[in-house]
PDB file as gemmi writes it, atoms N, CA and C in Angstrom:
CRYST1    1.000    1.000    1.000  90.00  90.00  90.00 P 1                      
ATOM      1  N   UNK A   1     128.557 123.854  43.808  1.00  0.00           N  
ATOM      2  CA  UNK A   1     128.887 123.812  45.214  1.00  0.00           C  
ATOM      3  C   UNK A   1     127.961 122.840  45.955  1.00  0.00           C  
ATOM      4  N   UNK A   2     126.879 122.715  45.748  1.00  0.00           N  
ATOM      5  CA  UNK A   2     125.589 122.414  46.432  1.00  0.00           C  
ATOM      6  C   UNK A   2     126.067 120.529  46.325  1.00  0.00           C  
ATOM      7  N   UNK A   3     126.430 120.251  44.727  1.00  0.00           N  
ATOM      8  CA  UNK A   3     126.463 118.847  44.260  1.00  0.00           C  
ATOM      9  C   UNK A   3     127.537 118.176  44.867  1.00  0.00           C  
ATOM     10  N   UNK A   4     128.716 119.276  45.003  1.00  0.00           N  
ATOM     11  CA  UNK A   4     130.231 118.912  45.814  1.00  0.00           C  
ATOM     12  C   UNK A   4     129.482 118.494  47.484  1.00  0.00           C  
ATOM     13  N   UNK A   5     128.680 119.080  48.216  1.00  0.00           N  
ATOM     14  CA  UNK A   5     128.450 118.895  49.212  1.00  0.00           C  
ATOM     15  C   UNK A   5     127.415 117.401  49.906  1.00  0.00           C  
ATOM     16  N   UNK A   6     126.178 117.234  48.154  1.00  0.00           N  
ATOM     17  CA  UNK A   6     125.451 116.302  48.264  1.00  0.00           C  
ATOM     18  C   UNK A   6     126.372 115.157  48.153  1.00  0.00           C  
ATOM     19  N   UNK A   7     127.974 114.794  47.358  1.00  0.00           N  
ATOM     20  CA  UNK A   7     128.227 113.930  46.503  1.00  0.00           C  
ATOM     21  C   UNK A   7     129.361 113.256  47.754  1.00  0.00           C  
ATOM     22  N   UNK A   8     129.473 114.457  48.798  1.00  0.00           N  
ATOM     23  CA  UNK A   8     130.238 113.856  50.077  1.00  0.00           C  
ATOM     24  C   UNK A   8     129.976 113.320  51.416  1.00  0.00           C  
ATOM     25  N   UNK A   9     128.269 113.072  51.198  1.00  0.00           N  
ATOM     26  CA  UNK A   9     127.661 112.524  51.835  1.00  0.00           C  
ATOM     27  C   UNK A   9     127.566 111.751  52.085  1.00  0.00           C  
ATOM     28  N   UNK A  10     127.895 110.952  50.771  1.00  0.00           N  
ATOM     29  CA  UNK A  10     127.698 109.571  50.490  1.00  0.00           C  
ATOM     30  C   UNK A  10     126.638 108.362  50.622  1.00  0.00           C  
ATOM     31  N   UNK A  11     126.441 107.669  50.018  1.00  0.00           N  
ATOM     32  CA  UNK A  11     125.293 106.570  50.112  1.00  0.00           C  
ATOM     33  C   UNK A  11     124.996 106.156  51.142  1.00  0.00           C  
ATOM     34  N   UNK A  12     125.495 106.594  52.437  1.00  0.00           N  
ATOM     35  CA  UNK A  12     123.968 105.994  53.607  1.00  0.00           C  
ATOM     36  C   UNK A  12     123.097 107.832  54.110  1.00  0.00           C  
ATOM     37  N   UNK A  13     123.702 108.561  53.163  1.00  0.00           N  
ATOM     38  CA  UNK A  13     122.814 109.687  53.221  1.00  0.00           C  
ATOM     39  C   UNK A  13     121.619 109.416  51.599  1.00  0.00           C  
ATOM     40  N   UNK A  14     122.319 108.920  50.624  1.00  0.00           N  
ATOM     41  CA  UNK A  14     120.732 108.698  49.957  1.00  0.00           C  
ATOM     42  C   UNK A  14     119.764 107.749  50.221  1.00  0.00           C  
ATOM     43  N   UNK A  15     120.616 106.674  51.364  1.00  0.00           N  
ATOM     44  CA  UNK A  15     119.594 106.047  51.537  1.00  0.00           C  
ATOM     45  C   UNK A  15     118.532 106.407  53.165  1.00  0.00           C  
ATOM     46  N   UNK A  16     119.080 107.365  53.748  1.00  0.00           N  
ATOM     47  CA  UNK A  16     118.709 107.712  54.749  1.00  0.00           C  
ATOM     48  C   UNK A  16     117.679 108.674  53.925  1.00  0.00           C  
ATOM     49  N   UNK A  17     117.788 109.510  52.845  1.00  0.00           N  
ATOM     50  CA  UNK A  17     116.275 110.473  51.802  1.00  0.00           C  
ATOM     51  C   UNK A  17     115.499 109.447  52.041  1.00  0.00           C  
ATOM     52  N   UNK A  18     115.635 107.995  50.996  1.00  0.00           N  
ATOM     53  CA  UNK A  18     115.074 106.999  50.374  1.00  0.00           C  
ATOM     54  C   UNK A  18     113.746 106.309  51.233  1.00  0.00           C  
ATOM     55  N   UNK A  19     114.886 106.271  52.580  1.00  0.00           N  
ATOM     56  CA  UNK A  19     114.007 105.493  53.911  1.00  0.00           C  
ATOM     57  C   UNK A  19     112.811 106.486  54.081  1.00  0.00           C  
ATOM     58  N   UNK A  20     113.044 107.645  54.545  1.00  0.00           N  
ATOM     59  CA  UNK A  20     112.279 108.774  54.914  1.00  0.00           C  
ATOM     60  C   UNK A  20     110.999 109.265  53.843  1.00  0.00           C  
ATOM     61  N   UNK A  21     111.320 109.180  52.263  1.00  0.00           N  
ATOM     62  CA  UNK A  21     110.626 109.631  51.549  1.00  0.00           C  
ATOM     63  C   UNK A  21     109.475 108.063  51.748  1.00  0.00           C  
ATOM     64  N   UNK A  22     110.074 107.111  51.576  1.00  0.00           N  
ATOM     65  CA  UNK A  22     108.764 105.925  51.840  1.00  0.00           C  
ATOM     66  C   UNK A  22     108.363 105.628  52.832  1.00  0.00           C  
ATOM     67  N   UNK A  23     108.743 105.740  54.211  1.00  0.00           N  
ATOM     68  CA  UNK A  23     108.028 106.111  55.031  1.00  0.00           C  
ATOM     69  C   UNK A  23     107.053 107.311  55.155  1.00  0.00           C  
ATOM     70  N   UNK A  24     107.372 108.352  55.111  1.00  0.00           N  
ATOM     71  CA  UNK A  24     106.357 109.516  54.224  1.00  0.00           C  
ATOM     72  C   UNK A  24     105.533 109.194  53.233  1.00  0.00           C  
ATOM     73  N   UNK A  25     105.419 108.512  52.143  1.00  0.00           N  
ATOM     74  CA  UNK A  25     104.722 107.908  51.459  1.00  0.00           C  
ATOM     75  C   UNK A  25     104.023 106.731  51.917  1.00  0.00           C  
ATOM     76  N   UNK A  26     104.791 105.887  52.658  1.00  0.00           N  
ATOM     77  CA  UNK A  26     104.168 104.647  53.688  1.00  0.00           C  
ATOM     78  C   UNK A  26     102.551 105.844  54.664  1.00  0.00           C  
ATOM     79  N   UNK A  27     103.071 106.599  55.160  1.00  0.00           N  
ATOM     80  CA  UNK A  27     102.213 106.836  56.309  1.00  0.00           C  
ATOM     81  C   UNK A  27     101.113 107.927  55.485  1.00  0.00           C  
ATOM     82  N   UNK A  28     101.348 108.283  53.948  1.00  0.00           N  
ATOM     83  CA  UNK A  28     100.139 109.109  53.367  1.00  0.00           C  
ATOM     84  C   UNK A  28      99.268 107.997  53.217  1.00  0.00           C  
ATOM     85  N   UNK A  29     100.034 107.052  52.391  1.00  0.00           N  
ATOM     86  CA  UNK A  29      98.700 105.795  51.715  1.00  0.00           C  
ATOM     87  C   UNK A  29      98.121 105.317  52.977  1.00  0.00           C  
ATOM     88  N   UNK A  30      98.329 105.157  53.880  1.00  0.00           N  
ATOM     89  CA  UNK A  30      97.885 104.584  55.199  1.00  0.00           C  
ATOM     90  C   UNK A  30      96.740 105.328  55.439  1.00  0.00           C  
ATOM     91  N   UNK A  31      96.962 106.771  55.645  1.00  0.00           N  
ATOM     92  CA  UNK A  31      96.116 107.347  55.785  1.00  0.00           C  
ATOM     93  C   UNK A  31      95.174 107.640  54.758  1.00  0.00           C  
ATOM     94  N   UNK A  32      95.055 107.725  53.322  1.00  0.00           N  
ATOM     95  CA  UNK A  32      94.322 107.898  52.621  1.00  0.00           C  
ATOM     96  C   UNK A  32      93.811 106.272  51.922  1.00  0.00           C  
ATOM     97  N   UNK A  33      94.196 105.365  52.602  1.00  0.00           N  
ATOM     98  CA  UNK A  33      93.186 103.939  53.075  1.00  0.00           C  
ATOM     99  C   UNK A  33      92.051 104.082  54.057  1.00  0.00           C  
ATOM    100  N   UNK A  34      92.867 104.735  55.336  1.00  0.00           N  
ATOM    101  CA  UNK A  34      92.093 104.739  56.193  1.00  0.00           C  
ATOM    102  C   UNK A  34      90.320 106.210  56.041  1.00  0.00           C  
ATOM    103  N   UNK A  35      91.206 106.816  55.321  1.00  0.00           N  
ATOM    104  CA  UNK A  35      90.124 108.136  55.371  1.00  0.00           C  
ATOM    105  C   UNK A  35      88.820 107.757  54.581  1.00  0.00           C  
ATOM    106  N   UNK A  36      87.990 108.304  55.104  1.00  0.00           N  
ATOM    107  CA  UNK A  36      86.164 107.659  54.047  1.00  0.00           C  
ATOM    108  C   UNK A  36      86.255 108.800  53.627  1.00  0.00           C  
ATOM    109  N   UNK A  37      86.823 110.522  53.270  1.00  0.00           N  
ATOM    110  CA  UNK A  37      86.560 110.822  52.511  1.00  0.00           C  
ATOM    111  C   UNK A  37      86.874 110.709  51.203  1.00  0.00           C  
ATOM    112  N   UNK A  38      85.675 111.466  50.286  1.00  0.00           N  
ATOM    113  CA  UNK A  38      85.815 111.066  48.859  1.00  0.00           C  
ATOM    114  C   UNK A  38      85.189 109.812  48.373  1.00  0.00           C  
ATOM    115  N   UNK A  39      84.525 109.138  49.231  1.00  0.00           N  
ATOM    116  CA  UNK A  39      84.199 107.704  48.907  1.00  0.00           C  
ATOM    117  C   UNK A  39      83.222 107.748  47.572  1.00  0.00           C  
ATOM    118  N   UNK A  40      82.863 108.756  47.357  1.00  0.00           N  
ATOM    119  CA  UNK A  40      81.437 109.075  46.314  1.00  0.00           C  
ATOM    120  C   UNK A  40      82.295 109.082  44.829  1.00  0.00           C  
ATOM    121  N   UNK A  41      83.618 109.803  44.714  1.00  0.00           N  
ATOM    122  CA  UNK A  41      84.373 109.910  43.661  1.00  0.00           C  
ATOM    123  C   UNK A  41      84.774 108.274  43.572  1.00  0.00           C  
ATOM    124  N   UNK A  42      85.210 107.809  44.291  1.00  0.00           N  
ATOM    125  CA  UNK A  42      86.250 106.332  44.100  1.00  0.00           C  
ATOM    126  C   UNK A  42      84.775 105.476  43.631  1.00  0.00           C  
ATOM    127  N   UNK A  43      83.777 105.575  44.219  1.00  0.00           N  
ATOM    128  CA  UNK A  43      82.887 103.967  43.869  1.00  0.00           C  
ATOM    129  C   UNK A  43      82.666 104.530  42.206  1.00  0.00           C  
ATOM    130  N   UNK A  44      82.037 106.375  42.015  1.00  0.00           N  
ATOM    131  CA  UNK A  44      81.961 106.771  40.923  1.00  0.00           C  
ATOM    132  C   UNK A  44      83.004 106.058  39.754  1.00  0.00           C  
ATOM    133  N   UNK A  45      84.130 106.730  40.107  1.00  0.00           N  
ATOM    134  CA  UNK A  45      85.230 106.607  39.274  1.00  0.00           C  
ATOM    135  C   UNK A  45      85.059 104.152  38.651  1.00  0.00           C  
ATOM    136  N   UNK A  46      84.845 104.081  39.966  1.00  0.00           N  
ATOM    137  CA  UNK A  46      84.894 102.193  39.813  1.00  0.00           C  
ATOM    138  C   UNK A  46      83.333 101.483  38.969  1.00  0.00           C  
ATOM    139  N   UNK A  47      82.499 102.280  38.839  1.00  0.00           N  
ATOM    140  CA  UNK A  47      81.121 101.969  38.776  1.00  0.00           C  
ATOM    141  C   UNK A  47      81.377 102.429  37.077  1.00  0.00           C  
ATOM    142  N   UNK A  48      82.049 103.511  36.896  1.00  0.00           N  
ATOM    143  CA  UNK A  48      81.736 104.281  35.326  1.00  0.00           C  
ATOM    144  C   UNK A  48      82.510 103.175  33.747  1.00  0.00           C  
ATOM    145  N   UNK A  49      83.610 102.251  35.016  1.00  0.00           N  
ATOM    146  CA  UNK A  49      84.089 101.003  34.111  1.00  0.00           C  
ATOM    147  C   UNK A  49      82.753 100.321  33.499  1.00  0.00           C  
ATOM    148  N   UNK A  50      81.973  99.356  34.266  1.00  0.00           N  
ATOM    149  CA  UNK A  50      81.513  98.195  33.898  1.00  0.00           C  
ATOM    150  C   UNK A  50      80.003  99.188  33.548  1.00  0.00           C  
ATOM    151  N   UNK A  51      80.108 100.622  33.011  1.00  0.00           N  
ATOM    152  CA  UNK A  51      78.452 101.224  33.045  1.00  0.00           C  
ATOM    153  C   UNK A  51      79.239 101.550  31.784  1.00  0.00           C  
ATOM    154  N   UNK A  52      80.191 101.814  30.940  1.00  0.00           N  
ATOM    155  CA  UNK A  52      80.744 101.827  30.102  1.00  0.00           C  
ATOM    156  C   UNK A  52      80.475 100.906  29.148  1.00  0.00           C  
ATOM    157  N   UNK A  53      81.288  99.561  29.888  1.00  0.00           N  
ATOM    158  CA  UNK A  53      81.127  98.561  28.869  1.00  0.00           C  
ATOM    159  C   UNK A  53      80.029  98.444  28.550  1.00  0.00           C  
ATOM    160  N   UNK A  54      78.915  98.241  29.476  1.00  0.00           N  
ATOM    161  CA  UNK A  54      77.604  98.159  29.287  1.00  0.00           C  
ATOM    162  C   UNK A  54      76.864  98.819  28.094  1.00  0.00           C  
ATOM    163  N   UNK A  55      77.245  99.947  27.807  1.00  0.00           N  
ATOM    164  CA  UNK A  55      76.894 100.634  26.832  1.00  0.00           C  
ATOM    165  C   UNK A  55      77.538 100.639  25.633  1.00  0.00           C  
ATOM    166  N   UNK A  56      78.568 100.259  25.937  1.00  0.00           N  
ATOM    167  CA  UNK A  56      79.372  99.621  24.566  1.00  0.00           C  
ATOM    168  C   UNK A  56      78.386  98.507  23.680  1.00  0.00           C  
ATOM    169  N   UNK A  57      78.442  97.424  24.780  1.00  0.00           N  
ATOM    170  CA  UNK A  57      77.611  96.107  24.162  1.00  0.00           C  
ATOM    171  C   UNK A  57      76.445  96.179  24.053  1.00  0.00           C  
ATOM    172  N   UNK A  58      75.515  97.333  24.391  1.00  0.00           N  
ATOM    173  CA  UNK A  58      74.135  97.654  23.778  1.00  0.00           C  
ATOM    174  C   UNK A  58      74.133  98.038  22.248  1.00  0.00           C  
ATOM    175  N   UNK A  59      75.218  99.371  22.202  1.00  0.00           N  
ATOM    176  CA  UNK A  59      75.409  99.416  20.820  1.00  0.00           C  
ATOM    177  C   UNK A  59      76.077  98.373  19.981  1.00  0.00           C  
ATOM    178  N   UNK A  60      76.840  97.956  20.230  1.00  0.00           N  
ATOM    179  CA  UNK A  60      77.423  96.818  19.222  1.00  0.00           C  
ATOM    180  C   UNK A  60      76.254  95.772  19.124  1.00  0.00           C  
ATOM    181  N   UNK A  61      75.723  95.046  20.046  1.00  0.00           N  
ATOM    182  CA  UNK A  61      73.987  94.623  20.020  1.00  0.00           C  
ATOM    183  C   UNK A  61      73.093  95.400  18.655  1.00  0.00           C  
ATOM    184  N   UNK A  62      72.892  96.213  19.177  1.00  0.00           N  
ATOM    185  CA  UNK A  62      71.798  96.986  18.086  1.00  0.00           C  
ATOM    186  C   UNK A  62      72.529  97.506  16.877  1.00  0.00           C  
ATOM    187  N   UNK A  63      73.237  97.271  16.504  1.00  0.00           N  
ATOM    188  CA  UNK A  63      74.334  97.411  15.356  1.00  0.00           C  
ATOM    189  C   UNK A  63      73.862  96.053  14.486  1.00  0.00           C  
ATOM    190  N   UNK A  64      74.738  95.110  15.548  1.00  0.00           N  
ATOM    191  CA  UNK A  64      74.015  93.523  14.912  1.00  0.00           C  
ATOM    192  C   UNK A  64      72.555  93.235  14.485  1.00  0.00           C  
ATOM    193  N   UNK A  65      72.077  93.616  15.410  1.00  0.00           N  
ATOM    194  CA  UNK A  65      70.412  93.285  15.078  1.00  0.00           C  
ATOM    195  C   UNK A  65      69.861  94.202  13.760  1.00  0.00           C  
ATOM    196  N   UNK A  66      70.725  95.566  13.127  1.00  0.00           N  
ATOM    197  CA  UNK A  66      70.002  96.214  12.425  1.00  0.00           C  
ATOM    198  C   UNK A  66      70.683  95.398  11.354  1.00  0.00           C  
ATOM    199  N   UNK A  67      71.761  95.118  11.535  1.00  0.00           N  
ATOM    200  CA  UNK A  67      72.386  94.205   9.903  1.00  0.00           C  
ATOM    201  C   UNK A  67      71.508  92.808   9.698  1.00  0.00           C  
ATOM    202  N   UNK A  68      71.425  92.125  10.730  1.00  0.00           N  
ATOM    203  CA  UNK A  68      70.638  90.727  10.387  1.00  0.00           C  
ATOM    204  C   UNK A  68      69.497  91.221   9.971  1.00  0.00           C  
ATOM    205  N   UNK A  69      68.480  92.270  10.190  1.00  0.00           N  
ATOM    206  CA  UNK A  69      67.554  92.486   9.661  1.00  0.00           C  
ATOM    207  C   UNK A  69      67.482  92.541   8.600  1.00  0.00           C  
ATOM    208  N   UNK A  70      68.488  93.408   8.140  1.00  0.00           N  
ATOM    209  CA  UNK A  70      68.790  93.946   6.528  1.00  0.00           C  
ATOM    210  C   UNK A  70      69.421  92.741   5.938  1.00  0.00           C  
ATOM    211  N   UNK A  71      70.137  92.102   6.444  1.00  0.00           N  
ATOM    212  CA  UNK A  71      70.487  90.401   5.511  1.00  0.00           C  
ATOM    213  C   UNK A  71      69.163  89.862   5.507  1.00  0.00           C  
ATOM    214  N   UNK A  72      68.317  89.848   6.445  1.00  0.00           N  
ATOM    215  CA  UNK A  72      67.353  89.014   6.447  1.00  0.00           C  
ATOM    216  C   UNK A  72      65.827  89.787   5.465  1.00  0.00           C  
ATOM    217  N   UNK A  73      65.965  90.711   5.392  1.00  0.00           N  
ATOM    218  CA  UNK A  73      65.288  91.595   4.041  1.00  0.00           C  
ATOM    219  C   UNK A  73      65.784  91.068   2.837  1.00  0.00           C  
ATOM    220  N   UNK A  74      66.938  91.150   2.656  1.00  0.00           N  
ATOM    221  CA  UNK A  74      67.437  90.890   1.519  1.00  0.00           C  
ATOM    222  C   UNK A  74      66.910  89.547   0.923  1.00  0.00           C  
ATOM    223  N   UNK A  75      67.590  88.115   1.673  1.00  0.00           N  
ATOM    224  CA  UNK A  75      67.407  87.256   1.468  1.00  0.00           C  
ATOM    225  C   UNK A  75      65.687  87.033   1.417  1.00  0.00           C  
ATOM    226  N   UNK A  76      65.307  87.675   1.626  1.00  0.00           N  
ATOM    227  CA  UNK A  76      63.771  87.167   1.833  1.00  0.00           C  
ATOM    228  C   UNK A  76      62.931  87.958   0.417  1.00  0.00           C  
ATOM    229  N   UNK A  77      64.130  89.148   0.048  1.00  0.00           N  
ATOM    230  CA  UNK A  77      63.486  89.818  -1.414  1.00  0.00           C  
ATOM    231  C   UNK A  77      64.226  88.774  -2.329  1.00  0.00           C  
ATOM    232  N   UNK A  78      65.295  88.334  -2.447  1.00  0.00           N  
ATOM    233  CA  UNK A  78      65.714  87.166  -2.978  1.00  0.00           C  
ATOM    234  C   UNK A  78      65.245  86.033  -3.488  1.00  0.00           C  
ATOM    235  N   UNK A  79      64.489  85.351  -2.638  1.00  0.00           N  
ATOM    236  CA  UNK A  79      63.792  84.245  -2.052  1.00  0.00           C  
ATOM    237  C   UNK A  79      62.576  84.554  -3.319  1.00  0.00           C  
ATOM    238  N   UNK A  80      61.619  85.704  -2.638  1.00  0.00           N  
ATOM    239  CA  UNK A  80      60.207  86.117  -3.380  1.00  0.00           C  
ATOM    240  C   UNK A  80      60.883  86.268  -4.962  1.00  0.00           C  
ATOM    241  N   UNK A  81      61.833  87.159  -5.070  1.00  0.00           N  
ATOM    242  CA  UNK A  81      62.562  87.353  -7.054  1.00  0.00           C  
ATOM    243  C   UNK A  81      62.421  85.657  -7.475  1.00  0.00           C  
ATOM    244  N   UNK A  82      63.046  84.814  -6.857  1.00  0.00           N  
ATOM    245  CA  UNK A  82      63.496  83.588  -7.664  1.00  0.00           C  
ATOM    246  C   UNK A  82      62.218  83.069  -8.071  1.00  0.00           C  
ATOM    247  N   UNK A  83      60.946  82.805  -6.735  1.00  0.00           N  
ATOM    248  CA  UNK A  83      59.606  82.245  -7.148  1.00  0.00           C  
ATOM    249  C   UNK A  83      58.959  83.091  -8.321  1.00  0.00           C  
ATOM    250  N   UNK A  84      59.059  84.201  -7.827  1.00  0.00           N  
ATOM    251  CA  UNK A  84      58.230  84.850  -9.008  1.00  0.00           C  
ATOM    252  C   UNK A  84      58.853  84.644 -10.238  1.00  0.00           C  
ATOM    253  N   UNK A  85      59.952  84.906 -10.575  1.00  0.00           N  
ATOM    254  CA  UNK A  85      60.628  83.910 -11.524  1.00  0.00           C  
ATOM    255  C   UNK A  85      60.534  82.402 -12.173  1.00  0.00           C  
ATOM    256  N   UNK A  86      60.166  81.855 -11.499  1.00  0.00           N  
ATOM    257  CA  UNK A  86      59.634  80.473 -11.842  1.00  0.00           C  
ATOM    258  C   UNK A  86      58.680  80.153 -11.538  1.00  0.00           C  
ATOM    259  N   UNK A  87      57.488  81.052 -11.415  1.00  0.00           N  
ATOM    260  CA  UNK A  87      56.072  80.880 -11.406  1.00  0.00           C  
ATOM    261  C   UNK A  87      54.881  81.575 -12.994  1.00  0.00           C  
ATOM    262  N   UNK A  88      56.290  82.096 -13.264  1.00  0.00           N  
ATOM    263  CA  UNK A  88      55.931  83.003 -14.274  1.00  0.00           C  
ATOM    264  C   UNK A  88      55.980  82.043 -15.843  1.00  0.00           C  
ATOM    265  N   UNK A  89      54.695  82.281 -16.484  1.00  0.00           N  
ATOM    266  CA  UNK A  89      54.590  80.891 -17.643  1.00  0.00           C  
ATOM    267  C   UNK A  89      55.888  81.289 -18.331  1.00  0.00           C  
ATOM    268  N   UNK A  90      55.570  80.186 -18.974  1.00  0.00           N  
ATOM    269  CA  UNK A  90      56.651  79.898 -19.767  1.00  0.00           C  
ATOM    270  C   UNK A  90      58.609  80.629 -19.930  1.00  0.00           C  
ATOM    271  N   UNK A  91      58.535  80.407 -18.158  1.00  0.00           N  
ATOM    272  CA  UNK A  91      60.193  81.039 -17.350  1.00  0.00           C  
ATOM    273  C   UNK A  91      61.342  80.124 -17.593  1.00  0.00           C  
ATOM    274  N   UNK A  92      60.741  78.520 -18.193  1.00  0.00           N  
ATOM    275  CA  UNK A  92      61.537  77.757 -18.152  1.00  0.00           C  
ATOM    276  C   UNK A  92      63.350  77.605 -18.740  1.00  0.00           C  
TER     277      UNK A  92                                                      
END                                                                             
């Protein structure tokens, strides 16, 4: 019954909802532009991006630095094996 009644309305009644619901929506965002409350959540919420990444690229940083160390151990026990190797008499 309800759909028989919406469906004889016809299209300048959905667009007369349409107008009304975005104007209603027009005049919330307006106002919740204009309002300073909450300002502590929004800079929070905007600040926790780039304090994020930040901490991302510390660890991926110190990730790197512990592997070059350990390549650079290696190669350097490498390095000492080969001399001692060919310092050693008759290694030829």
């Amino acid at each position: 019954m309800l759909r028989q009644k919406i469906a004889h309305r016809g299209p300048r009644y959905d667009r007369g909802i349409r107008q009304t619901f975005f104007q209603s929506f027009k005049k919330r965002f307006a106002s919740l532009i204009a309002s300073e409350r909450g300002n502590v959540a929004m800079v929070f919420g905007l600040s926790i991006i780039p304090l994020v990444a930040i901490a991302g690229a510390a660890v991926d940083y110190s990730r790197a630095a512990a592997t070059k160390s350990r390549l650079q151990t290696a190669c350097d026990a490498g390095a000492l094996a080969g001399m001692r190797a060919r310092m050693r008499p008759g290694a030829d």
